[in-house]
Backbone as a printed PyTorch tensor [residue, N CA C, xyz], in Angstrom:
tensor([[[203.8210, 176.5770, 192.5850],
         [204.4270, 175.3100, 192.9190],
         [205.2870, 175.5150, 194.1610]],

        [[205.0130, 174.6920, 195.0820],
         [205.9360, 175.0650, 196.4180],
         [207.3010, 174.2590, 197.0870]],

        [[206.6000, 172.9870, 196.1240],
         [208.2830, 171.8310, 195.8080],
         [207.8240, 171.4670, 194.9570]],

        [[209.0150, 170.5760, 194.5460],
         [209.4760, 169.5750, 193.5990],
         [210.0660, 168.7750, 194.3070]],

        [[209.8100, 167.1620, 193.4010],
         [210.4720, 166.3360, 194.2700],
         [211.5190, 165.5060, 193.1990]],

        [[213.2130, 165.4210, 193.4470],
         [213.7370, 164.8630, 192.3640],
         [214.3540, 163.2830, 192.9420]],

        [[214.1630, 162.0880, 191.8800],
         [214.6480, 160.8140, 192.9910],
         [215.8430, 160.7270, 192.4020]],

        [[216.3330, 160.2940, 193.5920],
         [217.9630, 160.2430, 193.1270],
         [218.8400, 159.2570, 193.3360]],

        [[219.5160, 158.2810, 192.0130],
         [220.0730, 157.2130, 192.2150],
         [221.4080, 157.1380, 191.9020]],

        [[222.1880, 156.5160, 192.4740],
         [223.9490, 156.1330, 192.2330],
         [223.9930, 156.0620, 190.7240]],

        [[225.3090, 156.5160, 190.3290],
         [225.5760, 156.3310, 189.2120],
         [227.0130, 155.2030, 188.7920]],

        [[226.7790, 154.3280, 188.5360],
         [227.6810, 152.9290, 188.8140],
         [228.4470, 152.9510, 188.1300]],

        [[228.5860, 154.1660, 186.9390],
         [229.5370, 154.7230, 185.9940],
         [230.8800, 155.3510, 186.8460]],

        [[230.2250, 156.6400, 187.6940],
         [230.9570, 157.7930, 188.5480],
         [230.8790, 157.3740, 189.9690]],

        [[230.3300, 156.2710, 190.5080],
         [230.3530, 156.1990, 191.7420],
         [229.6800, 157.5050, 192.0830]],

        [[229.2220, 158.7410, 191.8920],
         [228.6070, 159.7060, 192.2490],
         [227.2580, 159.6440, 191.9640]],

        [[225.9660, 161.0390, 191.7040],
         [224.5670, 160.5670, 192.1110],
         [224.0550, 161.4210, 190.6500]],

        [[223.0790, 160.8060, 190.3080],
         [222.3160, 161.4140, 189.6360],
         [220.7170, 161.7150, 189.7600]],

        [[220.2880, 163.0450, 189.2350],
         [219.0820, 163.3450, 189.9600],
         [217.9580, 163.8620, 188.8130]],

        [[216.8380, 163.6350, 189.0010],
         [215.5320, 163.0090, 187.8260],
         [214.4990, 163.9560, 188.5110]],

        [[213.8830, 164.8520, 187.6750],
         [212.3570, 165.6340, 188.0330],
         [211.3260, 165.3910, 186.5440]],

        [[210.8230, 164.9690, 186.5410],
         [210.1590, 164.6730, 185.3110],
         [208.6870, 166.4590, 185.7720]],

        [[208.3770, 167.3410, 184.5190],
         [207.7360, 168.2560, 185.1570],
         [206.3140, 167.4070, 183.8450]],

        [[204.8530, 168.3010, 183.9000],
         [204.0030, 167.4270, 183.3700],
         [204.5070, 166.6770, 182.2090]],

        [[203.3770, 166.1740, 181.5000],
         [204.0520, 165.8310, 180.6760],
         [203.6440, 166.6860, 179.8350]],

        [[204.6820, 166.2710, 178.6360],
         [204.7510, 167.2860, 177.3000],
         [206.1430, 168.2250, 177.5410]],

        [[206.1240, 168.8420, 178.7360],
         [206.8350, 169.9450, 179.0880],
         [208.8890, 169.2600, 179.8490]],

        [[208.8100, 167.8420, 179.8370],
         [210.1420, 167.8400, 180.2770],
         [210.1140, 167.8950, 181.3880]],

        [[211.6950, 167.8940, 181.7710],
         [212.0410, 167.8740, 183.3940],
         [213.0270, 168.5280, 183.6600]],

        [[213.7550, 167.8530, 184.2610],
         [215.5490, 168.0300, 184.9190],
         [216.1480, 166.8110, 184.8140]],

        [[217.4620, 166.4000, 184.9070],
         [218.4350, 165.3230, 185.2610],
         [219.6320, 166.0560, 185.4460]],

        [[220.1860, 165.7880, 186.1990],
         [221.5820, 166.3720, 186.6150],
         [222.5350, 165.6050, 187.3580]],

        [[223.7530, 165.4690, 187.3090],
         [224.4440, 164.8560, 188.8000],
         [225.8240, 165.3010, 189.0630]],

        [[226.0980, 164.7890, 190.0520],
         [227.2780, 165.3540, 190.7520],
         [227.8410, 164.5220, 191.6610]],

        [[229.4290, 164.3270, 191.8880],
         [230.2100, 162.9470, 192.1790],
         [229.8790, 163.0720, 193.8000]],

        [[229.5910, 164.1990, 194.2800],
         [229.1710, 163.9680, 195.7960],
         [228.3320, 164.5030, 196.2080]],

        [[227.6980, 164.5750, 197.2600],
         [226.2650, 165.0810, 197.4630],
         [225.8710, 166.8900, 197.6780]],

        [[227.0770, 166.8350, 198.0180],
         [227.2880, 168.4590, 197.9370],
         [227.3600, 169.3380, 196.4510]],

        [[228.1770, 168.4590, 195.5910],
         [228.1100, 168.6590, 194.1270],
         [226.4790, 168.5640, 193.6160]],

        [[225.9580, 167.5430, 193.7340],
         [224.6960, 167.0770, 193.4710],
         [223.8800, 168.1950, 193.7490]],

        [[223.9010, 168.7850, 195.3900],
         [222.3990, 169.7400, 195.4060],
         [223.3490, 171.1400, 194.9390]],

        [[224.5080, 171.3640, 194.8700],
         [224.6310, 172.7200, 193.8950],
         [224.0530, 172.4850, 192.6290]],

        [[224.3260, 171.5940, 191.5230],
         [224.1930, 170.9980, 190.4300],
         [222.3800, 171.1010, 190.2160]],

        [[221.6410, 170.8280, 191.3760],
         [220.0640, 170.5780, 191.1790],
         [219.9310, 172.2890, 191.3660]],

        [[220.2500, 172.7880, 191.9520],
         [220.1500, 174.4390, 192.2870],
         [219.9400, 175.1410, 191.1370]],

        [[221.1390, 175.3020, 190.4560],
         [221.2260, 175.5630, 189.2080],
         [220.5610, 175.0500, 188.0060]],

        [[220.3430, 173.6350, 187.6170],
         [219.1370, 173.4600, 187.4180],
         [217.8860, 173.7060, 187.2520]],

        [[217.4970, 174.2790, 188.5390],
         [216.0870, 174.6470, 189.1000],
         [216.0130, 176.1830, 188.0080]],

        [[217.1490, 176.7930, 188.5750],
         [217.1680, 178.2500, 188.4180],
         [217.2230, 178.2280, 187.0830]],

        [[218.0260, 177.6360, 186.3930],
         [217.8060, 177.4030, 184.5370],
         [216.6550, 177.0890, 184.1290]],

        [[215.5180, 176.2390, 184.8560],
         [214.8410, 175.5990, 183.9920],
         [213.4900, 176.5000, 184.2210]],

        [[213.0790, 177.3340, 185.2550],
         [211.7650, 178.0310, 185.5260],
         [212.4510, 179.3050, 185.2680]],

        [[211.5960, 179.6970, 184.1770],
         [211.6150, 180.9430, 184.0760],
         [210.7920, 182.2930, 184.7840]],

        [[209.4790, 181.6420, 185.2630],
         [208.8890, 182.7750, 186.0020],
         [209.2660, 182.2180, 187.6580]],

        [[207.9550, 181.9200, 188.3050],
         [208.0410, 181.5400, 189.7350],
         [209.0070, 180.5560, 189.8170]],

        [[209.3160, 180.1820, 190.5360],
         [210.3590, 178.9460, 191.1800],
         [209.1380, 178.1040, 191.7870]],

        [[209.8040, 176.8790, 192.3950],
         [209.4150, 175.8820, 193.7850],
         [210.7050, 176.6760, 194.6700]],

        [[209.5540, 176.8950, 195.5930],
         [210.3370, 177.2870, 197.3250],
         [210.9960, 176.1600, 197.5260]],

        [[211.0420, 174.9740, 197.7870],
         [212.0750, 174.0860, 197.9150],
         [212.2560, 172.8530, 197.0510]],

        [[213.2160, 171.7960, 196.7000],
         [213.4270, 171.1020, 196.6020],
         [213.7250, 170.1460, 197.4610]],

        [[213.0210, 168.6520, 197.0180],
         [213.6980, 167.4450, 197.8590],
         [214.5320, 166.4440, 197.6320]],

        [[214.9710, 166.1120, 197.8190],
         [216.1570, 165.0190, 197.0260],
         [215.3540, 163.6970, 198.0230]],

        [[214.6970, 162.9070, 196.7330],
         [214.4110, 161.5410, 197.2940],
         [214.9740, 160.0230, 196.5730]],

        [[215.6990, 159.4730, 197.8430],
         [217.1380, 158.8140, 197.2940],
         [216.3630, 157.5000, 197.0740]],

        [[216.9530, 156.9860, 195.9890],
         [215.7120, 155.4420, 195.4990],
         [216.4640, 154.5910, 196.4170]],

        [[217.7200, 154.4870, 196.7000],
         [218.5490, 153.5690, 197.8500],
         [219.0100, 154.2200, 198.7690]],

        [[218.5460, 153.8490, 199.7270],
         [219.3900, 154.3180, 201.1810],
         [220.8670, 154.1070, 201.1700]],

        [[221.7610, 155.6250, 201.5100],
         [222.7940, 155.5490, 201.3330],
         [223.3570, 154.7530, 202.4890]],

        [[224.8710, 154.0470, 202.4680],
         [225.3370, 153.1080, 203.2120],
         [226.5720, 153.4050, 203.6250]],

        [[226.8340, 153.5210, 205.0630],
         [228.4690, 154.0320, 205.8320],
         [229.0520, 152.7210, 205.9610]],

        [[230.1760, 152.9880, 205.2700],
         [230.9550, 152.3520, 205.7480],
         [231.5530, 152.1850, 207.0390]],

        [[231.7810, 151.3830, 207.9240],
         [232.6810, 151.7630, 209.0250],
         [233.5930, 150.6490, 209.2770]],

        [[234.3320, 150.0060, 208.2300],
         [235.1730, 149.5260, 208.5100],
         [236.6840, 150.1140, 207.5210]]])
């Protein structure tokens, strides 16, 4: 496996993000989150590394269901 792809939506609870890998079925996934995005991909890291026990995915992607939004006022 060479990625995984996890989608990742606001959490309207924490104002922070939560993140979803569903793996086949039968076998489960991931969900994880973290109040900022930096929290979030440590949080999916660890994750990853907990949940495969032999090979890994060489990378992960974080695919955001809403485009995040700057404030600038």
């Amino acid at each position: 496996m060479r990625e995984i792809v996890f989608t990742v939506t606001s959490c309207s609870d924490t104002g922070g993000y939560v993140a979803r890998w569903d793996d086949a079925p039968g076998r489960g996934g991931i969900t994880t989150q973290g109040d900022t995005l930096q929290e979030l991909q440590d949080m999916v890291r660890e994750a990853v590394d907990a949940y495969f026990e032999g090979p890994r995915p060489k990378s992960v992607r974080l695919h955001f269901a809403e485009d995040p939004v700057v404030s600038l006022t």
